[in-house]
N, C-alpha and C positions, 0 to 999 in steps of 0.2 A: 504493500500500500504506500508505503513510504516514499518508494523509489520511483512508483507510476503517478505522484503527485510534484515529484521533485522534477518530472518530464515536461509536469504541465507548462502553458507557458506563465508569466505574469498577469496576465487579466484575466484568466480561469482562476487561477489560482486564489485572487482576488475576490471573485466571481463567489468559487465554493464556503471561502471565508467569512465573505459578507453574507454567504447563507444560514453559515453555523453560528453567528453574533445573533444573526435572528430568532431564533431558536433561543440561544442562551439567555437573550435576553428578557425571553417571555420567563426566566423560571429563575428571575433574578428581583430581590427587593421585592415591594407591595404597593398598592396604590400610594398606601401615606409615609411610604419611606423615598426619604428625600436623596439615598443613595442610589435609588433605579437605574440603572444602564437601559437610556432609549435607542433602537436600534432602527432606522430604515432598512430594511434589507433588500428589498426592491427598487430602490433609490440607489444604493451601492453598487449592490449586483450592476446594473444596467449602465451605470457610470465606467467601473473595469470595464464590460464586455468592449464598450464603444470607444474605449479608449480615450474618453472623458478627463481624465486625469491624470495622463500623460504630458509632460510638454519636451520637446527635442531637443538634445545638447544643443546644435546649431540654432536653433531657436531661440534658445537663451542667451547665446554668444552673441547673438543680434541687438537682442533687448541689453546687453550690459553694455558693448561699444555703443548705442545710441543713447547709452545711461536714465533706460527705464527705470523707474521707481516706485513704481505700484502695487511691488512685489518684496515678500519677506523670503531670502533664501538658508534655510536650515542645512548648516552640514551634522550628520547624524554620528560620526567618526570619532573614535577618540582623538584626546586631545593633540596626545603625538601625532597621530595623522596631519589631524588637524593643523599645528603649526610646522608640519612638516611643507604640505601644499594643499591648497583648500581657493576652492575660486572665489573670484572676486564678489567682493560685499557680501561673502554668505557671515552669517552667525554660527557656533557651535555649541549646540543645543543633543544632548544625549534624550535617547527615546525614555527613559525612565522620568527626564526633569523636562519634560516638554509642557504637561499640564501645571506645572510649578512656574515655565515663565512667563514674562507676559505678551508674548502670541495672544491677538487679538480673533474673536471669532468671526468678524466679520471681513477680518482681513486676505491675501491672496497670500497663501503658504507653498512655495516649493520646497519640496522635502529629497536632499539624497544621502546616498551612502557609498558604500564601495560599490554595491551593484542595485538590484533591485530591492534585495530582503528584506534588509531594516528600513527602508523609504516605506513597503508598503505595509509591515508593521508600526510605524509611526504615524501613516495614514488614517490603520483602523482607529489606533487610540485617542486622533483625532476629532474623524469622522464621527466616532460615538459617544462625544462629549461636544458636541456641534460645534463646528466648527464648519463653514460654511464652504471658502474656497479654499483645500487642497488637495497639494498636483504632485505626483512622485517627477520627477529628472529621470527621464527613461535613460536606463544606461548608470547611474548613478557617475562616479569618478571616474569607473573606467568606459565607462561612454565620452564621458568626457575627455578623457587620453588619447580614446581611439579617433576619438570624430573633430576634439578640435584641438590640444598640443600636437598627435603626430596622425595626421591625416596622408594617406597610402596612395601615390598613385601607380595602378599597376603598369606590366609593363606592356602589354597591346590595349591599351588606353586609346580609345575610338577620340577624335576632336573635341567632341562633347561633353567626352569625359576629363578630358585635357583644361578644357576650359572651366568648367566644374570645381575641377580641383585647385584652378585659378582662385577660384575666388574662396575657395576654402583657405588655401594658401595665406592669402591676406590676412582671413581671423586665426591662423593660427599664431600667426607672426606678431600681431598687435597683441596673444596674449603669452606670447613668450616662448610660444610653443616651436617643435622643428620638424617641419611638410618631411615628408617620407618617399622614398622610392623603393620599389617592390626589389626584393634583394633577389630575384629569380631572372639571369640572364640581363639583356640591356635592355633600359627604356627606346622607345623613339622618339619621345618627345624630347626635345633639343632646347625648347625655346624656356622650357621652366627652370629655374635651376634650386635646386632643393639640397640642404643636409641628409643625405643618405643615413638609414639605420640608426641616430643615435636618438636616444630617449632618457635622458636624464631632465626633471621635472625643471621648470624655471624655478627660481628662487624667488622668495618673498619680498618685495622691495618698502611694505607697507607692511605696519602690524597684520597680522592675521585676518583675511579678510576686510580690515579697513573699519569692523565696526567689533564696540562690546557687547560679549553674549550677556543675551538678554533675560532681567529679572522683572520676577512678577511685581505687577502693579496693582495696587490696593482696588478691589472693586470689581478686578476684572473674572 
């Protein structure tokens, strides 16, 4: 069972989860106890399936070089990780001390980790203490390695793809990262010129993340 659940993908997996909250939460606390665990589970479920609560590495890379700020980014990692390399403007908020800080419910919450796991564990125990908009960082850190520090381009790479990787290129570079060529035989693309194979993380040139992890505030 274990291992045909560990197959599934991310939004099953999510899927089943927000099933079994529902459930749980019917056979949890009493009308006049004021600990209830409220659960949509039909709301959940259907958010994973659609991929609702997703947002793309690239995607985010977007929103930080145009310097969105609409959005609260949680790294989920300990703290070594964390001040080891951690993207810009997240906060480091552990999944045990999320409902401790003050993460707002109405606010936009992207949550990641090293991959998906803990994002979408952080998610439920969000989600079931209402908290309205949060999004797991598909991919977690290593999405983020893969798709925007060392972005690959192969080596029968169509024009398309060339140019693609063009402009991948660019956020890679603006955030310190080093474009990639596929280590297998020679490129033909001539006109890009990339750091071949090295992947050592950029260094921190800003406190960690740029902001203080965040403490709860009275009220909230």
């Amino acid at each position: 069972m274990k291992e045909w659940f560990l197959k599934l993908s991310t939004s099953k997996k999510l899927a089943i989860t927000a099933a079994l909250l529902g459930v749980i939460a019917m056979f949890i606390g009493n009308p006049s106890n004021d600990n209830k665990i409220y659960v949509n589970a039909k709301e959940m479920a259907l958010s994973t399936v659609k991929n609702q609560d997703k947002i793309e590495v690239i995607t985010l890379a977007d929103w930080l070089i145009k310097e969105k700020s609409d959005f609260t980014l949680v790294d989920l990692r300990s703290e070594k990780e964390y001040s080891e390399y951690n993207i810009p403007t997240s906060v480091n908020i552990k999944i045990e001390n999320l409902l401790g800080s003050d993460l707002m419910r109405n606010e936009k919450i992207i949550l990641y980790g090293v991959d998906d796991i803990a994002s979408a564990q952080a998610w439920f125990v969000l989600k079931s203490s209402n908290y309205k908009g949060v999004y797991i960082l598909k991919g977690g850190m290593n999405g983020w390695k893969k798709e925007v520090l060392f972005p690959t381009l192969a080596v029968n790479a169509t024009p398309e793809q060339s140019s693609a990787f063009e402009k991948l290129k660019q956020i890679s570079l603006h955030f310190g990262g080093t474009p990639q060529l596929a280590s297998e035989g020679q490129t033909t693309t001539a006109t890009i010129t990339v750091k071949p194979n090295v992947q050592s993380l950029p260094k921190l040139t800003v406190p960690a993340g740029g902001k203080a992890v965040k403490k709860k505030k009275e009220g909230c």
